[in-house]
C-alpha positions in Angstrom: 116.2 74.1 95.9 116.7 77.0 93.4 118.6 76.8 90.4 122.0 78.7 90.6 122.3 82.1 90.0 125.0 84.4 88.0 125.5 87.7 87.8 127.1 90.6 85.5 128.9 93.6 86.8 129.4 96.9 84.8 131.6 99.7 86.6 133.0 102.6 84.4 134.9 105.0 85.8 132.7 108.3 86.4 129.5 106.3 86.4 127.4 104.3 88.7 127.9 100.7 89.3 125.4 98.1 88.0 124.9 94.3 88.9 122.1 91.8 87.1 121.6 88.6 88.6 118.5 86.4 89.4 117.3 86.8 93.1 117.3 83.9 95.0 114.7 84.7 97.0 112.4 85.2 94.1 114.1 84.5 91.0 113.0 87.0 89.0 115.7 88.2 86.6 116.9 92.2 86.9 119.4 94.9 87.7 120.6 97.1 90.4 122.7 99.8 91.3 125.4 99.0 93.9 124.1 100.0 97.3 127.4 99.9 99.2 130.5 97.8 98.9 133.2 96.2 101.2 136.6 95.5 100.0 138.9 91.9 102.2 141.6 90.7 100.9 141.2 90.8 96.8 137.5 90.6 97.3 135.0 92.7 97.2 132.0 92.5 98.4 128.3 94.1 97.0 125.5 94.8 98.1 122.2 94.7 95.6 118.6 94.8 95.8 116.1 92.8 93.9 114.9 94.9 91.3 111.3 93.3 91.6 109.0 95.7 93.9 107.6 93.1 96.1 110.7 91.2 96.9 113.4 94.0 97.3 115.5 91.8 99.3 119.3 91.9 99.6 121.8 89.6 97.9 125.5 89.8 98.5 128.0 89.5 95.2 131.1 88.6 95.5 133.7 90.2 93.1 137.1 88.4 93.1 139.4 91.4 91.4 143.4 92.1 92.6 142.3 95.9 92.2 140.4 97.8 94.5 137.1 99.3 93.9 137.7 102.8 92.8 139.6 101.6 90.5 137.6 98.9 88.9 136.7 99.3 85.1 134.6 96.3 83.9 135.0 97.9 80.2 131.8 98.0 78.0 131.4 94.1 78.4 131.2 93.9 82.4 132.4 91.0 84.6 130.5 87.5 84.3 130.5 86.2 87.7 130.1 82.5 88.4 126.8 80.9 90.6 129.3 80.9 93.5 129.2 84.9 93.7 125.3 85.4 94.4 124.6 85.2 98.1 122.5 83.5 99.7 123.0 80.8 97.6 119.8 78.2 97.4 117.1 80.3 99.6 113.7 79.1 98.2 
């Protein structure tokens, strides 16, 4: 079983999202842009792409935040998000 994973967030307003988190598919350490977002119920929900070429899968983050997306300023520091956020969790 793989070790847990975290993952960062940074959103500023006027600029493009950006999650770093290590893939549980392959581990490897790396950011990504936000490919698309769903928003539930104070959760929102993103989807990322491994940042290593021959893996590109998908992971799912899950951002717990009372405030929708468009209006979501991480600041300079970002987010920290716990192990419980990266999705799948435990794939290898």
């Amino acid at each position: 079983m793989a070790a847990a994973m975290s993952a960062q967030l940074w959103k500023r307003d006027g600029e493009d999202a950006q999650v770093t988190f290590r893939c549980p598919w392959c581990e490897v350490v790396g950011a990504s842009r936000v490919h698309g977002c769903y928003e539930q119920r104070g959760t929102i929900w993103l989807l990322a792409g491994c940042p290593h070429v021959p893996c590109r899968r998908g992971v799912l983050i899950r951002v717990p935040s009372p405030d929708p997306w468009a209006r979501l300023d991480t600041g300079d520091d970002g987010i920290l998000l716990g192990p419980a956020c990266v999705l799948p969790q435990g794939a290898l």
